[in-house]
C-alpha positions in Angstrom: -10.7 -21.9 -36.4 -7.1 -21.6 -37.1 -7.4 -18.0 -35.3 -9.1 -19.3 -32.3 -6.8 -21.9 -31.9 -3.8 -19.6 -32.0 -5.4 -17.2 -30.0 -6.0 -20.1 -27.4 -2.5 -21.2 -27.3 -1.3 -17.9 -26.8 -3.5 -17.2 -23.5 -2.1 -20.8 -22.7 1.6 -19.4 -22.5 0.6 -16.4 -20.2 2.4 -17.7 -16.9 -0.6 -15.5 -14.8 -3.1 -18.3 -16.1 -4.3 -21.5 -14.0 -5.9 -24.4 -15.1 -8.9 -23.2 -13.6 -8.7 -19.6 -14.5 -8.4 -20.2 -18.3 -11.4 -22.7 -18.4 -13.4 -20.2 -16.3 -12.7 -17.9 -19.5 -13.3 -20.3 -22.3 -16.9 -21.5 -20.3 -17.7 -17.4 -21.1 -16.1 -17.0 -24.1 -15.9 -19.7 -25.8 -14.4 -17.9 -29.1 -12.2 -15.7 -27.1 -13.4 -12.7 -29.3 -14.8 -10.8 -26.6 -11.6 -11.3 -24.3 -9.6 -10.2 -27.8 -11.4 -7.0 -27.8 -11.9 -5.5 -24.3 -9.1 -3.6 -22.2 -7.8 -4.5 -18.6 -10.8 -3.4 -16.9 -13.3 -5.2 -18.7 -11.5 -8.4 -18.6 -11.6 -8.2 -15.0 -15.2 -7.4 -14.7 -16.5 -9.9 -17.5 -14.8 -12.2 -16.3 -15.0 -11.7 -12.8 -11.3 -12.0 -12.3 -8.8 -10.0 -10.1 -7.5 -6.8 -11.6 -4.0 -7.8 -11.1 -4.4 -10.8 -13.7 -6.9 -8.8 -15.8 -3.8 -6.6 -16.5 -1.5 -9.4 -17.1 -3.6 -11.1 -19.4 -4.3 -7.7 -21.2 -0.4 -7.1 -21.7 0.5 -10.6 -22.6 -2.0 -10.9 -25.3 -1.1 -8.0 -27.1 2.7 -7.8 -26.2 3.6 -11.1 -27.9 3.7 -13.1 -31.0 3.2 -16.3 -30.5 3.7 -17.0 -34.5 7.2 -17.0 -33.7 6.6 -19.5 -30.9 4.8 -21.9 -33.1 7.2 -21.5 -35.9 9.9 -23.0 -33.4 7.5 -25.7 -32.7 6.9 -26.9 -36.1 10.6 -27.1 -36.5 11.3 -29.6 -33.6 8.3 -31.2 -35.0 6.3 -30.3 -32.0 2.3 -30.1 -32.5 -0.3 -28.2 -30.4 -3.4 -30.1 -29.5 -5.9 -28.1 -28.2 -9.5 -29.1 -26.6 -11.5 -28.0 -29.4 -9.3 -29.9 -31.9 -10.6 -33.1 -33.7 -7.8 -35.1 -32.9 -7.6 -34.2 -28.8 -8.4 -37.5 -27.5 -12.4 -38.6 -26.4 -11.6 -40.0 -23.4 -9.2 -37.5 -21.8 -11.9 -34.9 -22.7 -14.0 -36.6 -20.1 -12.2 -36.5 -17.3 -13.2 -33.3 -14.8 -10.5 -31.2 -15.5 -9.1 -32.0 -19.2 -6.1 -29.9 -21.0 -6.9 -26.9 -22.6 -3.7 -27.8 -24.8 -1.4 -30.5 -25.2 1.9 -30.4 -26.7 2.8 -33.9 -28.8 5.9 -34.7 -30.8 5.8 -38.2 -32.1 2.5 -40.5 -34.2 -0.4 -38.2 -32.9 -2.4 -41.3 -34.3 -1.7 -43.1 -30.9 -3.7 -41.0 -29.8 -6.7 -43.1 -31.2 -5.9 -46.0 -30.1 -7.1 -48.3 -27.1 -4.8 -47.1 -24.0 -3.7 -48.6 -20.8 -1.7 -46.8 -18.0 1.1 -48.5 -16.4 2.7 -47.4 -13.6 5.0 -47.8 -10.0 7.7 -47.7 -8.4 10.9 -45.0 -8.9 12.8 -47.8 -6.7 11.6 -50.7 -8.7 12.6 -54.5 -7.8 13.5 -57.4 -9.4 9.9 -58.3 -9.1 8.9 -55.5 -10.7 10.7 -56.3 -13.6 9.6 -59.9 -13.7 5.7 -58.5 -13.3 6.3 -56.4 -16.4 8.1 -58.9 -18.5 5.2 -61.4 -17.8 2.5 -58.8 -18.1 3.4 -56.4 -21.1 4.0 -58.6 -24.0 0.4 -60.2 -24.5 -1.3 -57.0 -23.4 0.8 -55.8 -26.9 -0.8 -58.9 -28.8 -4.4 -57.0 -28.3 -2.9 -53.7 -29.7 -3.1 -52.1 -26.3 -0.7 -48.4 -26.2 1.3 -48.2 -23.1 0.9 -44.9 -21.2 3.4 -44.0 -18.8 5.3 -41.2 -17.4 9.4 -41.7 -18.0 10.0 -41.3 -14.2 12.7 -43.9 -13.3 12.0 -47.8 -12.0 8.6 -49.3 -13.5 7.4 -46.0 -15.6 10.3 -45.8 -17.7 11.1 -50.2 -18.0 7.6 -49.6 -19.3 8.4 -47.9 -22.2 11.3 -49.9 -23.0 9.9 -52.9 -22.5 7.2 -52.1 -24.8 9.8 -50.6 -27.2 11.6 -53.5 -27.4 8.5 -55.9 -27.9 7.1 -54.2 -31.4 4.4 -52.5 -28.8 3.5 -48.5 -28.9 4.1 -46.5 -26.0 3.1 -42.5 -25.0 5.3 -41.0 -22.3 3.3 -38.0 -20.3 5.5 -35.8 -19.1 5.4 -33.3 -16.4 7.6 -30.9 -17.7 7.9 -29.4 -21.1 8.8 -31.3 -24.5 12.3 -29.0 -24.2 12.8 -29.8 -20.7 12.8 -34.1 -20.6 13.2 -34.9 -17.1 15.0 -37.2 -15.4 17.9 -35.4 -18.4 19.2 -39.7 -17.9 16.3 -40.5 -20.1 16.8 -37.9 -22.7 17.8 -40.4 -25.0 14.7 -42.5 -24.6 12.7 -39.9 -24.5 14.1 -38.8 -28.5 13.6 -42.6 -29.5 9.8 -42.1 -28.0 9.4 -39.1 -29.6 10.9 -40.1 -33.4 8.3 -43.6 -33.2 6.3 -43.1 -30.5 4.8 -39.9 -29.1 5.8 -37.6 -26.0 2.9 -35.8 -24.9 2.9 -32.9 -22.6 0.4 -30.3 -21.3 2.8 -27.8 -20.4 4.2 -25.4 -23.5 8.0 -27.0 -24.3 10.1 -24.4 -22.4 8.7 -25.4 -19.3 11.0 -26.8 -16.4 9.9 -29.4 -13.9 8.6 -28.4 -11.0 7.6 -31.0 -8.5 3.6 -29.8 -8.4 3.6 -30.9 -11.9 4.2 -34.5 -11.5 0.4 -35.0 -9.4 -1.7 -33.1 -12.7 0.5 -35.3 -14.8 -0.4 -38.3 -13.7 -4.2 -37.0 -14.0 -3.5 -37.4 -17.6 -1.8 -41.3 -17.6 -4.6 -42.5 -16.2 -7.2 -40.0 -18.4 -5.7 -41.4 -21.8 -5.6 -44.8 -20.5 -9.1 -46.9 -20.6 -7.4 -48.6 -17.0 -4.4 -48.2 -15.4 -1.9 -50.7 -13.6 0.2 -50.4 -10.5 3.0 -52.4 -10.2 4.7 -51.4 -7.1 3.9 -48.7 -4.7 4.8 -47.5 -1.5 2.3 -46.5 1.2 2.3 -43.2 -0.2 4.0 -42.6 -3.2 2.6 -40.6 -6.9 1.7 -44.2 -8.1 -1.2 -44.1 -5.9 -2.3 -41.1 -7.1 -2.7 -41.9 -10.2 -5.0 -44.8 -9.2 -6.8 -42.2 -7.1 -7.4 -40.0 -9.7 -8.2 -43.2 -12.4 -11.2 -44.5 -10.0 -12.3 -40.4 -9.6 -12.6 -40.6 -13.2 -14.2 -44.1 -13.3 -11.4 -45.8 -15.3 -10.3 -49.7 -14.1 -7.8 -49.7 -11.9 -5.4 -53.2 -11.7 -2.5 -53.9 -9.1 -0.1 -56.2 -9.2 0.0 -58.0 -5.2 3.3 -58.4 -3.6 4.9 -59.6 -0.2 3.8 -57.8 3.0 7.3 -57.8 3.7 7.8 -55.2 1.0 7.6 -51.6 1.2 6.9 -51.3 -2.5 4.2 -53.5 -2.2 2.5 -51.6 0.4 0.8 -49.6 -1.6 -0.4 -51.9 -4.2 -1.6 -54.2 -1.5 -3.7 -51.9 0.1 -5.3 -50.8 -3.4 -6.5 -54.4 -3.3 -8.0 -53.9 -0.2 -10.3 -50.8 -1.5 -11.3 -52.5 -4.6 -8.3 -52.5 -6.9 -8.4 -55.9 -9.5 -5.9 -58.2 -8.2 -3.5 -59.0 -11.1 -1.6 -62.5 -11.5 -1.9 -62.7 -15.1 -2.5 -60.5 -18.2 -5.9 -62.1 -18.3 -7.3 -60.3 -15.1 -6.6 -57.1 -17.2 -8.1 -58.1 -20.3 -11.3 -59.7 -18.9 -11.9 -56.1 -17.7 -10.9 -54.3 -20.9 -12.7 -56.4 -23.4 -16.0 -56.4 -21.4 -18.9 -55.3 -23.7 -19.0 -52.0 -22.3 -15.5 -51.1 -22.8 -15.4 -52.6 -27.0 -15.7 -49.6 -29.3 -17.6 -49.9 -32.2 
């Protein structure tokens, strides 16, 4: 196990490698043994892939140790999840398009607990604040994590609000574990990561890059058993996230706000597709503790 697992974080690094790509090998080769074993040419005809990233994969296997990769790991206290692990969480494995890997640094046992997403606005508003304040405390009295994903406004007051209560929080980032962006919430992010947990599915050295922020927020609202919009503009990664929760049939809550707002824009119009108006903590739990949704 401890073999396939490495073996499967190293083909994980190999920048040549999609999502898609290295699922469409592990669907064939489970093991990776076979992939281990064959040269360029049959890794692009097994495989069915181009011969291009055939020979990448072929050279990048064998031309580096990812030992020493983990070794630095281990020493920033950084942990590699991968799919096939015991502790990858059930409910993100669901979802149509799970992590092969995650990287975690923080209690790995959030992981097992009940999750909710919250996020919203980068440009958040007083009444953002006030929604949170109101909202975030009880939802901690039922031993609900907060997911969220450090960006600035009502993802990262999240986390500090939750902080500051006695709650736990998971930030999801969409950058590597080395790479904390915005670099203003370094400093949260190391008090996340020293009680809480930073989660990422990218390996640590990897810089932000904007295309990363949409898959991220796949993963919020994949952890999370619903997630909750606070503010949102008419088009804005928020609703994304909501998008992708009701694709993977999670309960999706927003917050309702003046239609004089731009940041309520989007949150108002999620009502009007289906979205659970919130005016209390209540509306969220109602949904949550439903019979279907208690674990046993």
């Amino acid at each position: 196990m401890q073999i396939m697992k490495s073996r499967l974080i190293t083909l994980h690094h190999c920048p040549s490698l999609t999502l898609k790509s290295l699922w469409g090998i592990l669907r064939k080769d489970p093991t990776l043994e076979h992939l281990y074993a064959m040269n360029a040419s049959e890794i692009a005809s097994f495989f069915n892939t181009p011969q291009k990233q055939a020979y990448s994969i072929y050279h990048y296997i064998r031309n580096n140790n990812i030992s020493q990769l983990l070794s630095i790991y281990k020493e920033q206290s950084i942990h590699p999840i991968t799919v096939f692990d015991n502790d990858y969480p059930a409910l993100l494995k669901e979802i149509y398009d799970p992590p092969v890997v995650l990287y975690t640094k923080g209690n790995k046992q959030l992981l097992k607990t009940r999750m909710l997403g919250i996020v919203g606005a980068r440009s958040m508003s007083p009444y953002g604040s006030h929604s949170l304040t109101k909202l975030i405390p009880p939802l901690l009295k039922e031993g609900l994590t907060i997911v969220s994903g450090l960006a600035k406004g009502v993802d990262i007051y999240a986390h500090q609000l939750t902080m500051e209560r006695g709650g736990n929080t998971i930030a999801v980032l969409g950058s590597g574990l080395f790479q904390i962006y915005p670099k203003e919430h370094q400093s949260i992010a190391e008090n996340i990561a020293s009680h809480h947990l930073l989660l990422s599915e990218y390996p640590p050295y990897t810089p932000p890059t904007r295309w990363y922020f949409p898959q991220r927020n796949r993963i919020i609202s994949g952890l999370s058993e619903g997630v909750v919009i606070i503010e949102a503009k008419e088009k804005s990664g928020s609703l994304i996230t909501a998008d992708q929760a009701m694709e993977q049939g999670r309960e999706v809550f927003a917050v309702p706000g003046s239609i004089l707002s731009e940041t309520s824009k989007g949150t108002n119009v999620l009502i009007q597709q289906g979205a659970k108006l919130v005016i209390s903590h209540d509306d969220i739990l109602e949904e949550l503790m439903s019979p279907e949704w208690i674990k046993v």
